[in-house]
C-alpha positions in Angstrom: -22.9 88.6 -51.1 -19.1 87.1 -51.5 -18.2 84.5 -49.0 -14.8 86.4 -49.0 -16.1 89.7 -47.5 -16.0 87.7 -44.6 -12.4 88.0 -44.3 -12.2 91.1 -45.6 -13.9 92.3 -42.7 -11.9 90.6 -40.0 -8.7 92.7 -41.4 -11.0 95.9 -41.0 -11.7 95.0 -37.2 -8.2 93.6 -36.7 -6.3 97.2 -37.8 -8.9 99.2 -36.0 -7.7 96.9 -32.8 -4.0 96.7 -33.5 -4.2 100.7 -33.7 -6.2 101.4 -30.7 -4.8 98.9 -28.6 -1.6 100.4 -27.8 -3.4 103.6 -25.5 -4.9 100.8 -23.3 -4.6 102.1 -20.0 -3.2 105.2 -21.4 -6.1 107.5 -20.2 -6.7 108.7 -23.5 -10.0 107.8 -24.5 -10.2 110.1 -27.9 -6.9 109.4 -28.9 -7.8 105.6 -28.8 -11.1 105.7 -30.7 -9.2 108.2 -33.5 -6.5 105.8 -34.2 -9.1 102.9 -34.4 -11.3 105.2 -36.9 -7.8 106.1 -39.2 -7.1 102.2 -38.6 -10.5 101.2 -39.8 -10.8 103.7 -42.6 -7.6 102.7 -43.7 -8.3 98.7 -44.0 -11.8 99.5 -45.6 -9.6 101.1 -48.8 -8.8 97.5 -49.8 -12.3 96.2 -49.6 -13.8 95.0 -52.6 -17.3 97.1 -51.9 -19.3 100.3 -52.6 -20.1 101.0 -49.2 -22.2 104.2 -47.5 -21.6 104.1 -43.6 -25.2 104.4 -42.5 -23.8 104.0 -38.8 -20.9 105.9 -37.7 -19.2 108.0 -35.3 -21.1 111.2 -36.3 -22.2 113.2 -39.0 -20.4 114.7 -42.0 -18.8 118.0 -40.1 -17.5 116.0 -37.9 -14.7 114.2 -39.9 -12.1 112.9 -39.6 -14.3 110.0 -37.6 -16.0 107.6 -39.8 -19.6 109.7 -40.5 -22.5 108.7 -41.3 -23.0 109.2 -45.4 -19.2 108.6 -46.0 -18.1 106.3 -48.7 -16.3 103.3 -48.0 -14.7 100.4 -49.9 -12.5 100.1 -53.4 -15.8 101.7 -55.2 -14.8 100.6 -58.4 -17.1 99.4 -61.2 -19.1 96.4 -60.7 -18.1 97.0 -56.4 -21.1 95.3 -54.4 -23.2 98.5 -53.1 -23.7 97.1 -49.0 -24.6 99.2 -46.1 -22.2 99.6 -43.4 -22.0 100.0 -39.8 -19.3 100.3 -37.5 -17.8 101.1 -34.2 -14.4 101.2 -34.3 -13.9 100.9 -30.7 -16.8 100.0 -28.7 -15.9 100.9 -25.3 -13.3 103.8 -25.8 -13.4 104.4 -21.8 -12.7 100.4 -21.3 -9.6 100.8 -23.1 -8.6 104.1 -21.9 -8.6 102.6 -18.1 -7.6 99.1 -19.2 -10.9 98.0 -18.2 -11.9 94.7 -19.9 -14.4 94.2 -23.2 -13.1 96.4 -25.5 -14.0 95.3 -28.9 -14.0 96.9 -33.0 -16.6 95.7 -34.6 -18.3 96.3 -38.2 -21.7 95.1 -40.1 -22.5 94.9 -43.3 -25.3 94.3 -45.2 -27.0 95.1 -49.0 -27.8 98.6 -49.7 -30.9 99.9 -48.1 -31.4 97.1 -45.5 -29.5 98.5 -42.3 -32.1 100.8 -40.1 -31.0 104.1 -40.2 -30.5 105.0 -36.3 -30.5 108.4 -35.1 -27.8 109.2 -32.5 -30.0 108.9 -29.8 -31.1 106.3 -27.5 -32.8 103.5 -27.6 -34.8 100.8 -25.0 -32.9 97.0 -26.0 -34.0 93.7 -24.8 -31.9 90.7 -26.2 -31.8 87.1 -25.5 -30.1 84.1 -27.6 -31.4 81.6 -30.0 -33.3 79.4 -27.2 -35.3 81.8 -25.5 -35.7 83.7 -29.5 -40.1 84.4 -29.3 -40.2 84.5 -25.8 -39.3 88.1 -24.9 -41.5 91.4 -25.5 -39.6 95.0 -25.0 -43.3 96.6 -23.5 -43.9 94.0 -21.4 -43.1 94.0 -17.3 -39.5 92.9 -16.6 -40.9 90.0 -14.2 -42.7 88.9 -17.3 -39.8 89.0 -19.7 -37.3 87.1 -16.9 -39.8 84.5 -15.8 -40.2 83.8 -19.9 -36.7 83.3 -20.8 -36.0 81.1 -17.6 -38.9 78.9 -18.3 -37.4 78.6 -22.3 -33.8 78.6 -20.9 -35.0 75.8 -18.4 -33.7 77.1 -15.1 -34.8 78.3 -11.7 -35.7 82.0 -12.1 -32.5 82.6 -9.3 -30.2 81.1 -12.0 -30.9 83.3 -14.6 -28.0 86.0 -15.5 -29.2 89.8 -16.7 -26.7 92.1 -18.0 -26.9 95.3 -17.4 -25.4 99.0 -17.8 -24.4 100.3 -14.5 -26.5 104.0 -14.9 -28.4 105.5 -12.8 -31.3 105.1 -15.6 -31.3 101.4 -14.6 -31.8 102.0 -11.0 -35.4 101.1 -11.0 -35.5 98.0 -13.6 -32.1 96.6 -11.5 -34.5 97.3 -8.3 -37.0 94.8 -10.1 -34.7 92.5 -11.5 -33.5 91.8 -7.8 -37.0 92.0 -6.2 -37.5 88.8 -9.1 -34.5 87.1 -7.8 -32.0 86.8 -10.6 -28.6 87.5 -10.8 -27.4 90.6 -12.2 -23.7 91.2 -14.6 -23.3 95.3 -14.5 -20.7 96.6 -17.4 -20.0 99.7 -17.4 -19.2 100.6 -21.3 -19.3 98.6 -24.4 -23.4 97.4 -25.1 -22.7 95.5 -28.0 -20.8 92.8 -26.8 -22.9 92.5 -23.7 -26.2 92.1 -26.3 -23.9 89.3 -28.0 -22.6 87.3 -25.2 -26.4 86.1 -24.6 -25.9 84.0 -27.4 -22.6 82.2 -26.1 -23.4 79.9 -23.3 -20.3 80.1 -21.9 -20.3 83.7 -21.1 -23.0 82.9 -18.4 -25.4 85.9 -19.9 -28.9 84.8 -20.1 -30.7 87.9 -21.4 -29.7 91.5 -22.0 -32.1 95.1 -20.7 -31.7 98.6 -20.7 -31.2 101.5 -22.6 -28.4 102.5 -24.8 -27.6 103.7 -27.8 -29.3 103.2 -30.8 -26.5 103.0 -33.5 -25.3 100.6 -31.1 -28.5 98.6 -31.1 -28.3 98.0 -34.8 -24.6 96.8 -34.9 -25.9 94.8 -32.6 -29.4 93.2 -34.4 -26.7 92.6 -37.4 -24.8 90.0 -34.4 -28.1 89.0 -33.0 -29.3 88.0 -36.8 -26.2 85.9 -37.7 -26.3 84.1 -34.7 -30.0 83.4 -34.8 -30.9 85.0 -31.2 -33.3 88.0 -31.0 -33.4 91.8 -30.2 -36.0 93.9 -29.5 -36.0 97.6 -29.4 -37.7 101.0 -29.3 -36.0 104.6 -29.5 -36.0 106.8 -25.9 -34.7 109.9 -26.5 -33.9 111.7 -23.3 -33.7 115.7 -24.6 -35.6 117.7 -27.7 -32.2 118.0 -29.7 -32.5 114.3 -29.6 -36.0 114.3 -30.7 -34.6 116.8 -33.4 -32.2 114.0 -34.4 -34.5 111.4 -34.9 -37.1 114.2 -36.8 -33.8 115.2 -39.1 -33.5 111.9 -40.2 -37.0 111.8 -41.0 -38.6 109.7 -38.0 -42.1 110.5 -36.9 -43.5 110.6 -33.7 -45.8 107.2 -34.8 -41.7 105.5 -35.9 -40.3 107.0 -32.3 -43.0 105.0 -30.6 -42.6 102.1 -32.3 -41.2 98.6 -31.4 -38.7 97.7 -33.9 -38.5 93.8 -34.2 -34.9 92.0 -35.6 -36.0 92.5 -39.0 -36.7 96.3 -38.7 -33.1 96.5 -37.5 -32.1 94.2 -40.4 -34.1 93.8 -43.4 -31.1 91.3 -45.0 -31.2 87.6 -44.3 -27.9 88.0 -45.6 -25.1 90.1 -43.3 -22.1 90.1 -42.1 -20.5 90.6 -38.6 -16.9 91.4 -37.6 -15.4 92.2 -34.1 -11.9 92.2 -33.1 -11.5 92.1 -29.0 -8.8 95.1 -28.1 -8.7 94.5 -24.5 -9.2 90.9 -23.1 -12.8 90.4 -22.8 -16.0 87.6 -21.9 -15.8 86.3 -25.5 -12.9 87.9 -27.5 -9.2 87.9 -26.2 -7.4 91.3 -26.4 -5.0 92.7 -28.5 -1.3 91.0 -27.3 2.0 92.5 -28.7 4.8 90.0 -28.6 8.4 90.0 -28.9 9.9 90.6 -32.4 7.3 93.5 -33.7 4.6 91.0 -33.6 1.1 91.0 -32.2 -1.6 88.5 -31.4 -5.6 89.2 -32.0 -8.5 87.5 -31.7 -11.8 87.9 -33.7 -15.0 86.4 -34.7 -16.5 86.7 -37.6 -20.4 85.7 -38.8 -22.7 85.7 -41.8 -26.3 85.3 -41.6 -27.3 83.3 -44.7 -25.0 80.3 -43.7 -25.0 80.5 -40.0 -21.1 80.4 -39.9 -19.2 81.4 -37.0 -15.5 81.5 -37.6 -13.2 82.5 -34.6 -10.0 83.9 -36.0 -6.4 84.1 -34.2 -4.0 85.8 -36.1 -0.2 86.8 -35.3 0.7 90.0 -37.0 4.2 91.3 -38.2 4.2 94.6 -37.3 7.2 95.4 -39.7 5.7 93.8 -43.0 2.2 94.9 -43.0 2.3 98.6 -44.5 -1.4 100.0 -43.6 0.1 98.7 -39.7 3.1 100.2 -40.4 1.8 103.7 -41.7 -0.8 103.3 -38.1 2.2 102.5 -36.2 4.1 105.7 -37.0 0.5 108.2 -36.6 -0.1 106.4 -33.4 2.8 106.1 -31.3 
């Protein structure tokens, strides 16, 4: 794929930010994640792609939010055809208390080689690029802890576990402690908790629980670029989830599966974008500065050249008109 999609993406994840950052704190968590989904959907009309949202924020009745089957991109002859998934604001109740970790992010990858998640859940193991090999999603936590310290090279009451704080945890946070290692609970916002195992300066070691599964993939597509590894398997909770996951033509042999990296990502050539809305453990917030101008931070990644870019940008709030236009909807 064109190097320059790169960039191309960051000014996706960057509008989506700008346009949800200004309801941080605001309470308002739906009116946040629609003005990052017009953002979004307003940046990806520039793209130079044919692209088919395969992960999205529902399904086709339930537009305006970016669904899954919806066409993306200029979509003009000779347009790459790439697969596409997003979140245009992971962590809608982060921003909506001015909680921290906030994030928009978007993966892409050729046509036909992101896993098609059912909205459902899905049991996630992740670690980074040391302890890759070393984990197994059906094996005891003890196991999977005392592995990744022994390839991390620390004392087992060094090692960091991120966490959701649910009560579905309560028993594998019961075992983590019984172990010994330290626990980081977040409360919203899984995808940047799977990613900041692979940044040693986040202080995250290895990443457990259960979550959602469009999530998971967004995820695998970081996980990929940054040569770390994911595990998962799907756990639906309820029969209309089990209906989900049969509507998209999932068996009861694929529910009980374990999906390695490359069932999540069949590429070995994808792209990741996030843009950090609220200040978070790897990706600065959205700042709005004195003369209509705001600051944003990003990271960007592709998988076939192992590049990771971190992007600052200062936007002119005034001279940018898909801002603008967002700007005036959102106020």
């Amino acid at each position: 794929m064109d190097r320059n999609l790169a960039l191309e993406l960051v000014r996706v994840t960057e509008t989506a930010a700008l346009a949800s950052a200004r309801y941080m704190g605001r309470g308002d968590k739906n009116a946040a994640d629609q003005a990052a989904v017009d953002g979004m959907r307003k940046a990806f009309s520039h793209v130079s792609v044919r692209g088919t949202v395969v992960i999205g924020e529902g399904e086709l009745d339930e537009a305006p939010m970016l669904y899954i089957g919806e066409g993306v991109g200029t979509c003009l002859p000779g347009d790459r055809e790439v697969d596409i998934a997003v979140d245009p604001l992971d962590g809608t109740t982060l921003i909506a208390k001015g909680l921290p970790n906030a994030i928009s992010v978007v993966a892409m990858a050729p046509r036909g080689t992101l896993l098609h998640a059912p909205d459902t859940y899905m049991k996630k193991i992740a670690v980074g690029p040391k302890a890759k090999g070393c984990i197994r999603i059906d094996a005891p936590v003890e196991q999977n802890l005392k592995a990744v310290a022994k390839a991390l090279d620390k004392d087992i009451y060094d090692l960091t576990v991120i966490v959701q704080d649910r009560p579905r945890h309560f028993e594998m946070i019961q075992e983590i402690r019984r172990v010994g290692c330290r626990i980081k609970l977040f409360g919203d916002g899984d995808v940047a908790a799977a990613i900041a195992t692979c940044f040693e300066n986040t202080g995250v070691d290895i990443f457990m629980g259960i979550g959602g599964a469009p999530e998971g993939v967004i995820a695998a597509t970081a996980l990929k670029c940054l040569g770390g590894e994911m595990q998962g398997k799907l756990h639906p909770f309820s029969d209309e989830e089990l209906e989900r996951c049969y509507k998209l033509g999932w068996t009861k042999e694929d529910i009980d599966r374990i999906l390695t990296l490359d069932d999540l990502v069949k590429s070995e050539d994808v792209f990741f974008a996030a843009t950090g809305v609220s200040d978070g453990d790897l990706l600065k917030g959205v700042t709005y500065l004195e003369g209509n101008r705001a600051a944003t931070h990003s990271i960007v990644m592709r998988s076939k050249t192992g590049t990771i870019r971190f992007v600052d940008a200062i936007h002119r709030l005034d001279k940018n008109e898909t801002l603008i236009e967002m700007m005036k909807k959102h106020k």
